[in-house]
PALUMKOL-626336 format. One line per field, with one value per residue: residue number from 1; residue in one letter; x, y, z of N, C-alpha, C, CB in turn. Coordinates in steps of 0.2 Angstrom, whole numbers. Glycine has a CB too. Layout:
<nodes>
k <- c(NUM	...);
r <- c(A	...);
nc1 <- c(X	...);
nc2 <- c(Y	...);
nc3 <- c(Z	...);
cac1 <- c(X	...);
cac2 <- c(Y	...);
cac3 <- c(Z	...);
cc1 <- c(X	...);
cc2 <- c(Y	...);
cc3 <- c(Z	...);
cbc1 <- c(X	...);
cbc2 <- c(Y	...);
cbc3 <- c(Z	...);
</nodes>
This chain:
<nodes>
k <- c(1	2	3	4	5	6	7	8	9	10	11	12	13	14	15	16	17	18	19	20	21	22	23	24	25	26	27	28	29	30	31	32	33	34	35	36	37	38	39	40	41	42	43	44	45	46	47	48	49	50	51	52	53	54	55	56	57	58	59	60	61	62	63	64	65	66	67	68	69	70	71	72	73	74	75	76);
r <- c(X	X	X	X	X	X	X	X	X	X	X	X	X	X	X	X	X	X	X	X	X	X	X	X	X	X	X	X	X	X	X	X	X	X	X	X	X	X	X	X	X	X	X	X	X	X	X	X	X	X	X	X	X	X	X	X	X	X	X	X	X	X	X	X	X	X	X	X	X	X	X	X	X	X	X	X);
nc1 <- c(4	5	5	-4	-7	-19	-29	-46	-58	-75	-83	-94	-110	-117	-125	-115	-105	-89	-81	-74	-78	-62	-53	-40	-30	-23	-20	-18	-16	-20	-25	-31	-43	-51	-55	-59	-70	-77	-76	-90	-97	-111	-116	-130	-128	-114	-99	-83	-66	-50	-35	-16	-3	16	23	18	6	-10	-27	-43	-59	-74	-92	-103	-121	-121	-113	-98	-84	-65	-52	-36	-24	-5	8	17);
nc2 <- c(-6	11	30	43	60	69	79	88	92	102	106	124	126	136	150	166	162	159	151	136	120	116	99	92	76	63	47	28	19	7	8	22	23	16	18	30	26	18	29	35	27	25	35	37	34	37	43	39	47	43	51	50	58	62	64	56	60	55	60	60	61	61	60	65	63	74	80	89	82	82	73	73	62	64	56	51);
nc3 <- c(0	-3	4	0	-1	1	-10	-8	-20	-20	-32	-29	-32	-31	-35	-41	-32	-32	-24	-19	-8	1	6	14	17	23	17	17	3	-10	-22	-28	-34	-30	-17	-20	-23	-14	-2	-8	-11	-9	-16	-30	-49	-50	-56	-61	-67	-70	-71	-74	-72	-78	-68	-59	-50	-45	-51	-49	-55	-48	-54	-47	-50	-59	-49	-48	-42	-36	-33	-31	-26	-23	-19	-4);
cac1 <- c(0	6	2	-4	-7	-25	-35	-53	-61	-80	-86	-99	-115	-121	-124	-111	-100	-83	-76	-75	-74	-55	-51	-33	-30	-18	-22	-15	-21	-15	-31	-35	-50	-54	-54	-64	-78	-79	-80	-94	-103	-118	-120	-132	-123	-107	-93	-76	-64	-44	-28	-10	3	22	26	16	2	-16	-32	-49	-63	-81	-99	-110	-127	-118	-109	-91	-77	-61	-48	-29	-17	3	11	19);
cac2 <- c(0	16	34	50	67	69	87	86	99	99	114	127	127	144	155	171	160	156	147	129	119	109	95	90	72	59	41	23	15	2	10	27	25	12	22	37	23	16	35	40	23	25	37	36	36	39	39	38	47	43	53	50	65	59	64	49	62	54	66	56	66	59	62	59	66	81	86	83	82	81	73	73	60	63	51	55);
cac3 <- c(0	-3	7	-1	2	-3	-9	-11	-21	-22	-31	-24	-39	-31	-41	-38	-27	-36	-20	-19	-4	-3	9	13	19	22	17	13	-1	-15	-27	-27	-38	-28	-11	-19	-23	-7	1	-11	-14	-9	-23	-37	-53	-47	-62	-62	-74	-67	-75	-68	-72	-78	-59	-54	-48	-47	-49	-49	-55	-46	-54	-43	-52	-60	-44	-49	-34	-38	-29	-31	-25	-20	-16	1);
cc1 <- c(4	1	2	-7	-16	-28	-40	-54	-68	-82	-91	-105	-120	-121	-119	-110	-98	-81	-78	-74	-68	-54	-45	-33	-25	-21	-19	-20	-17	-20	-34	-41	-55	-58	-58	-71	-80	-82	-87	-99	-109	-123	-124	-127	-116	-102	-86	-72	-57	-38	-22	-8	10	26	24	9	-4	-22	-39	-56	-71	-87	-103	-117	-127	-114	-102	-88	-71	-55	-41	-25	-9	5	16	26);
cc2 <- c(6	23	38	53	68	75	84	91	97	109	115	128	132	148	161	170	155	151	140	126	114	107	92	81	68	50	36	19	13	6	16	28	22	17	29	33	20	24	38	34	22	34	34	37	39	38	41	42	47	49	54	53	58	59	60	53	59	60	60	61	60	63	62	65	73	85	83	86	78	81	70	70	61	59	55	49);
cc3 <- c(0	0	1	3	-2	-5	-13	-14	-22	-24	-29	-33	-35	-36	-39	-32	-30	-32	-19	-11	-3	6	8	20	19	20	13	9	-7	-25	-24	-31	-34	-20	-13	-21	-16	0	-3	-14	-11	-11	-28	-42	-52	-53	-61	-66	-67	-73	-69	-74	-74	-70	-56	-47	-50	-46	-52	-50	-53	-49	-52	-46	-55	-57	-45	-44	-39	-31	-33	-26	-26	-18	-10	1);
cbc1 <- c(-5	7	5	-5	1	-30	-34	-59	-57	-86	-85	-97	-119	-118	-132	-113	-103	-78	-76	-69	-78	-44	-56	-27	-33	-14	-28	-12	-27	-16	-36	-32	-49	-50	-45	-61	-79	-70	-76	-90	-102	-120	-117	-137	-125	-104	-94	-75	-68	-42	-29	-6	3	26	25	25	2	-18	-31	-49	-62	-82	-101	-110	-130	-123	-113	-86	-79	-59	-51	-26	-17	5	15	12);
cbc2 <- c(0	17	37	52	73	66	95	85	104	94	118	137	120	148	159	176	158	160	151	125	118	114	91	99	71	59	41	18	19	-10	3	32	22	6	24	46	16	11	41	47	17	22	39	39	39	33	41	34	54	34	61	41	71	64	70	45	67	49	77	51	71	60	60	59	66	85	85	84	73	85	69	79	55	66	46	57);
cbc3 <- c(6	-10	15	-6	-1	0	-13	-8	-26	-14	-34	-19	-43	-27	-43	-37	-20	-38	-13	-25	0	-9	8	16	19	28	16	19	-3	-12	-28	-28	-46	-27	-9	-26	-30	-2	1	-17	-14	-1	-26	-38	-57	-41	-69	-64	-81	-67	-79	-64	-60	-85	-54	-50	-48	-43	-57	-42	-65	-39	-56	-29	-48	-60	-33	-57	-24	-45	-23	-30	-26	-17	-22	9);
</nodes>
């Protein structure tokens, strides 16, 4: 298992409110794709989209019903 460094970001779909809320965490895990479906399964239509960076940065982007979250693994 490998540690990263986690940010969440969920953004705000206010109207005239740019600010997103971000979440900084630490967590062990061998599957970051995996790890952002076990926090957010018991979503409806939950989707997935992965991209890993040449630096070996993960960013997992969540669907959940239009509400996209994005979270960024670092390997620590």
């Amino acid at each position: 298992m490998a540690q990263y460094e986690v940010v969440r970001e969920i953004q705000n779909e206010c109207a005239n409110n740019q600010m997103r809320d971000v979440f900084f965490d630490e967590v062990e895990t061998s599957d970051p794709a995996a790890y952002v479906r076990a926090l957010l399964g018991a979503q409806k239509d939950l989707a997935l989209t992965v991209e890993e960076d040449a630096s070996g940065e993960i960013t997992v982007f969540a669907d959940c019903s239009g509400m996209v979250q994005k979270f960024v693994f670092t390997r620590i």
